[in-house]
C-alpha positions as CSV (number, residue, x, y, z in Angstrom):
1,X,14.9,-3.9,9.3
2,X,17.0,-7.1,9.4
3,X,18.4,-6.9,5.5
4,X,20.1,-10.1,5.5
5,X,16.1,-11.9,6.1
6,X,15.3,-9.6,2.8
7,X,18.6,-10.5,1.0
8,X,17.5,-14.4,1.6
9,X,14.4,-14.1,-0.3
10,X,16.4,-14.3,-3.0
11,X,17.5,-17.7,-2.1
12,X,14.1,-19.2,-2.3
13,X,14.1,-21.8,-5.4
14,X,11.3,-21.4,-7.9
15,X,8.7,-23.4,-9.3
16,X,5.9,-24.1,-10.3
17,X,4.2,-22.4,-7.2
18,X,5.1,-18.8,-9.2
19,X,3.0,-17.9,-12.3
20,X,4.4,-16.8,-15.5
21,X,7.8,-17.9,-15.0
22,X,10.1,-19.8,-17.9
23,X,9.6,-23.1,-16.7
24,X,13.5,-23.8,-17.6
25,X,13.9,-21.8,-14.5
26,X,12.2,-23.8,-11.8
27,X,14.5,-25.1,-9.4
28,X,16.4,-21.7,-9.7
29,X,16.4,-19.5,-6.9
30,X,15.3,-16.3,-7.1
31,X,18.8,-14.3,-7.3
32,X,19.8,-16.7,-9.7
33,X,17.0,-15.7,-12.0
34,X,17.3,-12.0,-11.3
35,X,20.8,-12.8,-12.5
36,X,20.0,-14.1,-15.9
37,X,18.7,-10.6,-17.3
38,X,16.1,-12.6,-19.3
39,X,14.3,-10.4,-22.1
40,X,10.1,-10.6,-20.9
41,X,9.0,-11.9,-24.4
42,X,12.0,-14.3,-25.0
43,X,12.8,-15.6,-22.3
44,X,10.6,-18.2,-21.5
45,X,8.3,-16.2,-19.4
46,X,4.1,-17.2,-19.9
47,X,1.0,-14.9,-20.0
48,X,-0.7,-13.5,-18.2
49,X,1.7,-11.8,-16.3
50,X,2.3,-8.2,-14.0
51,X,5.5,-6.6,-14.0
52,X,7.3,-3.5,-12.2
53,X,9.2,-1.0,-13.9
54,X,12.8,-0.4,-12.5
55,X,12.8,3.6,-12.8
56,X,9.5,4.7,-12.2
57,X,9.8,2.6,-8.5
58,X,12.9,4.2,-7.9
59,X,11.1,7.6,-8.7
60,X,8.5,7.4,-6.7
61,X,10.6,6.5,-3.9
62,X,13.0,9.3,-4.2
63,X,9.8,11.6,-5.0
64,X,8.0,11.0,-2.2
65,X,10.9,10.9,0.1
66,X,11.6,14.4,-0.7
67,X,8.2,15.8,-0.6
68,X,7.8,14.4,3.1
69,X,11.4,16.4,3.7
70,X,10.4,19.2,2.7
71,X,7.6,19.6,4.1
72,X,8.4,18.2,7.6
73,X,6.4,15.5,7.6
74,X,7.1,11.8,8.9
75,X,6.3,8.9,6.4
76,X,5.3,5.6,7.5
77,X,3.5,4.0,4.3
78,X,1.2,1.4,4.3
79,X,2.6,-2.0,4.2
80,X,-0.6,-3.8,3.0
81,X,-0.1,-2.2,-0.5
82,X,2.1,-4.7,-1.8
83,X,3.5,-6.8,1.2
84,X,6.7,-7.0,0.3
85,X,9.8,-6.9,2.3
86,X,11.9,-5.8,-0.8
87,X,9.8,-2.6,-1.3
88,X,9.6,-1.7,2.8
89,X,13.5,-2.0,2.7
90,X,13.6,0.2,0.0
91,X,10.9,2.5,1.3
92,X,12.8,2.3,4.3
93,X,16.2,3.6,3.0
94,X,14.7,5.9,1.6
95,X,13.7,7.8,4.5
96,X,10.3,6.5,6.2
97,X,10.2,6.4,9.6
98,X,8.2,3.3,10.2
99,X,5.9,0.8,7.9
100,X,1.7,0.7,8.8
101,X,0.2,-2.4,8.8
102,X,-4.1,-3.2,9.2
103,X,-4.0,-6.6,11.4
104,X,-2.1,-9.6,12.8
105,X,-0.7,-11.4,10.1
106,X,0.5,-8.8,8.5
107,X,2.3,-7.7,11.7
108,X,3.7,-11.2,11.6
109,X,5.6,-10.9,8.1
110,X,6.7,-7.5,9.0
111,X,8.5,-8.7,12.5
112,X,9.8,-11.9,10.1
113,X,12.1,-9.1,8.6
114,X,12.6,-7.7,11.2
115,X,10.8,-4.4,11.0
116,X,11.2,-2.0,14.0
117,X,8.5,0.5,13.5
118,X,4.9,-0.2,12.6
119,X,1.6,1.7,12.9
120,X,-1.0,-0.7,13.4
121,X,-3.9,1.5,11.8
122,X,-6.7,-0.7,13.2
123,X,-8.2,-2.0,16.4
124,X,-6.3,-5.3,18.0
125,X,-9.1,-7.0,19.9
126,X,-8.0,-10.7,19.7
127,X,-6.7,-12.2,22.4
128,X,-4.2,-14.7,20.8
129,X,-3.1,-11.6,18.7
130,X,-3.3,-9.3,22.0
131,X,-0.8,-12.5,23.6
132,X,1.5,-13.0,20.5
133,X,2.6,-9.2,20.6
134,X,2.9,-9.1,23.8
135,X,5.8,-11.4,23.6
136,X,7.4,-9.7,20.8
137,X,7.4,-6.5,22.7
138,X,9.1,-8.3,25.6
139,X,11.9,-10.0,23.4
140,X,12.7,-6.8,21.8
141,X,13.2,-3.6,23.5
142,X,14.0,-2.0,19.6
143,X,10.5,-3.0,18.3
144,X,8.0,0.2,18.3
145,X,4.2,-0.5,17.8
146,X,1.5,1.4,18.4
147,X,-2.4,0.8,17.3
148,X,-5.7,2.5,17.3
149,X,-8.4,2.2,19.9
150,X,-12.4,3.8,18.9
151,X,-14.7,2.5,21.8
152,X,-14.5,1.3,25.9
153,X,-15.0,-2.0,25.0
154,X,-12.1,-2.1,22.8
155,X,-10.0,-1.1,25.9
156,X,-11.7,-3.4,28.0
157,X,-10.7,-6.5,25.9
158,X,-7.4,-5.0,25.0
159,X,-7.0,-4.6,28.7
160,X,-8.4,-8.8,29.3
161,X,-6.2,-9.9,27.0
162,X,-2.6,-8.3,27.9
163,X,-3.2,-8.3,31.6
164,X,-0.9,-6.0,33.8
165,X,2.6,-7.6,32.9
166,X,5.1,-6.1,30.2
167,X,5.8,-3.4,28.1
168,X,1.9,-1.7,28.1
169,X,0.8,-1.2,24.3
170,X,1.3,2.1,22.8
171,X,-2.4,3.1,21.2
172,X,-4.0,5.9,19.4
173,X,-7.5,7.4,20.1
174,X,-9.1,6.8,16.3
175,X,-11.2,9.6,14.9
176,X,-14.3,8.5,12.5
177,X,-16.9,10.6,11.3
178,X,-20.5,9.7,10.6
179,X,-20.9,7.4,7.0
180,X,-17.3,6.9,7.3
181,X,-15.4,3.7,8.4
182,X,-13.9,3.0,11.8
183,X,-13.2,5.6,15.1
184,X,-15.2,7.2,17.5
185,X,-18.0,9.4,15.8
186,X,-17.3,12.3,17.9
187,X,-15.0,14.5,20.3
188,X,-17.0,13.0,23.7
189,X,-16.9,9.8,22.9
190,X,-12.8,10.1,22.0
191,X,-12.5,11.4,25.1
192,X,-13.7,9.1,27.0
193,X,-12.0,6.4,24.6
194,X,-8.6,8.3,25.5
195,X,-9.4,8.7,29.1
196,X,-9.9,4.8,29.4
197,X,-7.1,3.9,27.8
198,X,-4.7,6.3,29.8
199,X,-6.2,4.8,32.8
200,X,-5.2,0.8,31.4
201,X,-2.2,-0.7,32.8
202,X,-1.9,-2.6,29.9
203,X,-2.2,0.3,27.8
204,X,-0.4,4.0,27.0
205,X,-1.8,6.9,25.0
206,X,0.3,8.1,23.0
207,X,-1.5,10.3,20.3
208,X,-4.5,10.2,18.1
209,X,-5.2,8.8,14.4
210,X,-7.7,8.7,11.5
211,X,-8.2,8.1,7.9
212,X,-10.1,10.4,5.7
213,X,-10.2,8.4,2.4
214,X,-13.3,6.5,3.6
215,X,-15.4,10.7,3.2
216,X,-14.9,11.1,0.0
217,X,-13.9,9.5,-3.7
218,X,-12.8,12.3,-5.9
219,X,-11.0,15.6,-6.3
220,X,-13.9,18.0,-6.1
221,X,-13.9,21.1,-3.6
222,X,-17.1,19.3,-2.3
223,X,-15.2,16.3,-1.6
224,X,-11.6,18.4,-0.7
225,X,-13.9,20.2,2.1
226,X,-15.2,17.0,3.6
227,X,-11.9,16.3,4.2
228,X,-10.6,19.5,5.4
229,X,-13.4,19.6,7.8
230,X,-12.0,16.1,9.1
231,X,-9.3,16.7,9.6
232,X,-9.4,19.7,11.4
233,X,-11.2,17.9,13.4
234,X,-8.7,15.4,14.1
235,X,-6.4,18.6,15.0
236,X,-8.9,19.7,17.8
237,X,-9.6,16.2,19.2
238,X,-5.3,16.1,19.7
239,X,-5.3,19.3,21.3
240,X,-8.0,18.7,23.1
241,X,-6.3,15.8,24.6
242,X,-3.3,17.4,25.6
243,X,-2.8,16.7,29.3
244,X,-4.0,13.0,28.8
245,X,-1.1,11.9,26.5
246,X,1.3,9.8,28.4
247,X,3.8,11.0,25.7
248,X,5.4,14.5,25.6
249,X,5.5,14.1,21.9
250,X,1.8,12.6,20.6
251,X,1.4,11.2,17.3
252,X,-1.4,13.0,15.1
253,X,-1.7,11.0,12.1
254,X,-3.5,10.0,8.7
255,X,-4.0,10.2,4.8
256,X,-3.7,7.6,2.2
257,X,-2.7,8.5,-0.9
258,X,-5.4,10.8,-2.7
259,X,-5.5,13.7,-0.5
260,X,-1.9,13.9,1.3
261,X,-1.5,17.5,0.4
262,X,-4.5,18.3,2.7
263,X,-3.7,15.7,5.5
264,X,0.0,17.3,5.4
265,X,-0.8,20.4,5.6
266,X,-3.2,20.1,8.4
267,X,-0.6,17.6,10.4
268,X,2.5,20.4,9.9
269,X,0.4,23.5,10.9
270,X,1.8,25.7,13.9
271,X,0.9,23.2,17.1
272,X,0.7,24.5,20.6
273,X,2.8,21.8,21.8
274,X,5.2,18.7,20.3
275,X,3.7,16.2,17.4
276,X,4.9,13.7,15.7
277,X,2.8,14.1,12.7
278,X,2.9,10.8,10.7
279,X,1.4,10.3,7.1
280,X,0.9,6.5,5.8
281,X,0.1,7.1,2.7
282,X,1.1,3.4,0.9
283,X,0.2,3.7,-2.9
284,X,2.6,6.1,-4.0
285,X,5.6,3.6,-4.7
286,X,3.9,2.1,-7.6
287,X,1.3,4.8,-8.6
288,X,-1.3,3.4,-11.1
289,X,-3.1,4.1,-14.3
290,X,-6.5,4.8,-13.0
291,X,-7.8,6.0,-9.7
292,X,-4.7,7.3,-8.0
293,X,-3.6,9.0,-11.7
294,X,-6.8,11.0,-11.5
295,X,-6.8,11.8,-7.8
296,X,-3.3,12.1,-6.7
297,X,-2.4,15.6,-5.7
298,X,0.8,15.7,-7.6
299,X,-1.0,14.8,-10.5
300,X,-3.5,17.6,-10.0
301,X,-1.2,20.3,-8.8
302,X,0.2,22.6,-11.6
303,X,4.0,22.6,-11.4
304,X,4.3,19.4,-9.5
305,X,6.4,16.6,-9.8
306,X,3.7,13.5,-10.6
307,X,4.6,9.7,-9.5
308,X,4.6,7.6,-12.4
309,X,3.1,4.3,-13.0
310,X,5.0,0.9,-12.3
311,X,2.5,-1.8,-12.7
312,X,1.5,-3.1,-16.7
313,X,0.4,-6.3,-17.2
314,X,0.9,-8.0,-20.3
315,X,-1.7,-10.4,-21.9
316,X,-2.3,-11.9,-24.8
317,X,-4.5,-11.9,-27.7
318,X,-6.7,-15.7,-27.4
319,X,-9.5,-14.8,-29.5
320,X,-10.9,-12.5,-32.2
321,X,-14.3,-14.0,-32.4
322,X,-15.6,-11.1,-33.7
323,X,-14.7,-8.0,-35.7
324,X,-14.7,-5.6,-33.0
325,X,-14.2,-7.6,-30.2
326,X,-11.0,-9.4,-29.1
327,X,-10.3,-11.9,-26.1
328,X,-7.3,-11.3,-23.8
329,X,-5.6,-14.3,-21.6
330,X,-6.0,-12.0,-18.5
331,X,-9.1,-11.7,-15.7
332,X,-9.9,-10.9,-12.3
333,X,-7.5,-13.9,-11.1
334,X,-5.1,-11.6,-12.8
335,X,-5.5,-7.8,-12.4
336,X,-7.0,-5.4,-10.7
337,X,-10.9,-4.2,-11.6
338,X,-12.6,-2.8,-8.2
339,X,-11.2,0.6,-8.7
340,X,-11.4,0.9,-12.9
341,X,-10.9,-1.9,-15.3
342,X,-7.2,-2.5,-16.9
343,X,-6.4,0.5,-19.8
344,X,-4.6,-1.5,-22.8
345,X,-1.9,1.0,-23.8
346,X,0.7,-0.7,-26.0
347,X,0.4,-3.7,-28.6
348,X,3.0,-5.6,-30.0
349,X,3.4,-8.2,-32.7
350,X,4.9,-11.0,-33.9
351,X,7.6,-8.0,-34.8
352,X,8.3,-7.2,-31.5
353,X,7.9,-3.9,-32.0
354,X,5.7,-2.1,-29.5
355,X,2.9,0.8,-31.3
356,X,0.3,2.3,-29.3
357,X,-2.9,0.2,-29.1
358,X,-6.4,2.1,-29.0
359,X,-9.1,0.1,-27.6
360,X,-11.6,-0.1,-24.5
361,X,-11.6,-3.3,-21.6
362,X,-15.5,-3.7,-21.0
363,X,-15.7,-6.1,-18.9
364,X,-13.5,-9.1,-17.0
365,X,-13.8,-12.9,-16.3
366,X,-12.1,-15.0,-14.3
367,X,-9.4,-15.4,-16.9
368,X,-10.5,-13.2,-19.8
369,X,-10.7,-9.4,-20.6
370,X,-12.9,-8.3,-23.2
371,X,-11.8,-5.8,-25.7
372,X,-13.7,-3.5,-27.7
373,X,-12.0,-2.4,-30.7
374,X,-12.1,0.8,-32.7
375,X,-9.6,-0.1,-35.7
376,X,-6.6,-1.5,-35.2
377,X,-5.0,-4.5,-36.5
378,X,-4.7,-6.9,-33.7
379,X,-4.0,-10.6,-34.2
380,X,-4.1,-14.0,-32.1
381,X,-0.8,-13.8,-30.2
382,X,0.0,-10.4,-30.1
383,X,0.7,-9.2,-26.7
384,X,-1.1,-6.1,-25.0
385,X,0.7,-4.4,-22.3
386,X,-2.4,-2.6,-20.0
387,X,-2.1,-0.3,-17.4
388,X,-3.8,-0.7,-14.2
389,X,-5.9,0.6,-11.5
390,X,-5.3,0.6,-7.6
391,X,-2.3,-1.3,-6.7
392,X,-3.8,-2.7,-3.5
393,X,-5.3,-5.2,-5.2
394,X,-2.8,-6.3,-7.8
395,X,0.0,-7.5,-5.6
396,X,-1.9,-10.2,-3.6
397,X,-2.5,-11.8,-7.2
398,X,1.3,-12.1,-7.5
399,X,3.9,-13.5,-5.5
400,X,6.3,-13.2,-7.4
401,X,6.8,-10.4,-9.5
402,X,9.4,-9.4,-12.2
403,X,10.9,-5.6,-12.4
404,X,12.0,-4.4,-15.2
405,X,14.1,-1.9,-17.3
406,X,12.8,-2.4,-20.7
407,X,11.8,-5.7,-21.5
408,X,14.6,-7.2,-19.4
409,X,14.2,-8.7,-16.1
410,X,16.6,-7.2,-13.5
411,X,15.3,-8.2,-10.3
412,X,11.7,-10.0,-8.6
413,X,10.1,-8.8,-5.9
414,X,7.9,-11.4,-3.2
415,X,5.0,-10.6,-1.7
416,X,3.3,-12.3,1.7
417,X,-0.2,-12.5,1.5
């Protein structure tokens, strides 16, 4: 990754452009604000507004890093989570062999800082996409891509687009199952997927791919057997293959971040020949305080080390219209609510003390969360601090970001959407 385009973000001058930011700070750059340790609540900064927290990222970095080690395991997380160059560098250093991205213009911010490495865990069917990497792979002999392929057709355009010059495009037979997403439904039509695209001379096949968190939702056996029986699956469509590969080492890979464990061990089993097995699971580095807390298999497996959550959001009180209801200055625009609605945690008043703070979210506007009450004492212009539910769609509300240890501001972290 080229670190001196990540150490420039920092050089980028704020404004107006960023919310929640002290407005005495526009014109700043970015380093220069980091610099300035500001404290959250008095330093200027505006509601709503989502922040990191300093040492649970750096946990869930070095606690994922080591679970992939031991376990022999390659980690190429998914970029898309938060699309930010600051986090891939850190995810980088911290062992993972590559970042995964799910189309073009994300490609396109990765190769701005200069990532190496990417899974491309989708179809690439577009032509001035197809002709855009084709020149990157030509201008640089370091950059590793490889993407998925499910059908003839998708060959057959692939093929159009790139024509017979230049490095051909590394690709991966996908694997689907029936009422899942994307990939081939079944072992025949994979291999005649794989068989067309070893036979492209635009094209090289160099292993096969899936994702199993489109079968199933939850941690049930009923939903942990779906995805066994997928992915062993997966394991006999790659073996099945051998002799087509035109790699001697094939990349097997899958897994978000709910069922890991099971992708891992099916990837690491005993192989008769050489794999690469690759997980991309992307949600780790921030965790959450909803779906992924309940479904994460370090959360649910006794004697485990569990991520912890990096994202709160901090809102505050607008409105007590009614006894038992009170109006935040936070909504959809804001926070995440496809995957559980925000979980107020904390309160804090004009003391600035922070106690715990007992109440329910019911539903979101655009720039309100509603807030049933069940007894406590909360005032206009108290702040909530609320933990939240899948990261994927926090960060693309946000592009700029504050970390924090504490309440003070250490760093910021941009995103690319």
């Amino acid at each position: 990754m080229d670190l001196d385009a990540v150490a420039a973000i920092r050089d980028e001058r704020v404004d107006w452009r960023f919310k929640g930011l002290p407005a005495d700070a526009f014109g700043a750059t970015i380093g220069d604000l980091a610099a300035r340790r500001l404290d959250l609540f008095t330093g200027g900064f505006v509601g709503p507004l989502v922040v990191l927290d300093a040492a649970a990222l750096e946990h869930n970095l070095a606690t994922m890093a080591r679970w992939c080690a031991d376990r022999g395991v390659l980690l190429a997380p998914h970029g898309k989570t938060t699309m930010a160059p600051q986090l891939f560098a850190r995810q980088l250093e911290h062992g993972a062999w590559g970042i995964t991205a799910a189309n073009t213009s994300q490609l396109r911010v990765y190769r701005a800082f200069g990532v190496r490495r990417v899974l491309l865990a989708n179809q690439l069917v577009d032509p001035a996409g197809l002709r855009w990497l084709a020149r990157e792979l030509d201008a640089d002999d370091a950059f590793e891509f490889t993407c998925w392929v499910d059908s003839v057709a998708g060959v057959e355009r692939m093929t159009e687009a790139l024509g017979a010059v230049g490095r051909p495009v590394d690709v991966l037979v996908e694997l689907g199952a029936p009422g899942g997403r994307t990939g081939a439904r079944d072992h025949a039509t994979a291999l005649e997927v794989a068989r067309a695209a070893a036979a492209s001379p635009a094209l090289r096949l160099t292993g096969v791919g899936g994702y199993e968190g489109a079968l199933a939702h939850d941690a049930s056996p009923a939903a942990r057997s779906v995805v066994d029986g997928y992915l062993t699956s997966l394991r006999e469509l790659a073996i099945a293959l051998h002799g087509v590969f035109e790699t001697d080492e094939p990349i097997v890979t899958a897994g978000g971040s709910a069922y890991f464990d099971q992708v891992t061990a099916a990837l690491t089993a005993p192989w008769p020949f050489p794999v690469r097995p690759v997980l991309r699971s992307g949600a780790y580095i921030t965790h959450d305080d909803g779906f992924y807390r309940g479904i994460s298999p370090l959360g649910r497996t006794p004697g485990a080390q569990p991520f912890r959550s990096a994202l709160r959001a901090w809102a505050q009180v607008t409105s007590r219209p009614q006894p038992d209801l009170a109006l935040l200055t936070l909504g959809k625009r804001d926070a995440s609510f496809d995957e559980g609605l925000p979980e107020p945690q904390v309160r804090r008043g004009r003391d600035g003390v922070e106690r715990p703070f007992s109440a329910e979210v019911t539903a979101l506007n655009d720039q309100h969360a509603f807030v049933r009450l069940s007894g406590d004492d909360v005032e206009v212009g108290d702040w909530v601090g609320l933990g939240l539910s899948h990261p994927c769609t926090v960060f693309d509300k946000w592009p700029l970001i504050p970390v924090v240890e504490g309440t003070t501001v250490v760093d910021l972290v941009r995103t690319y959407f």
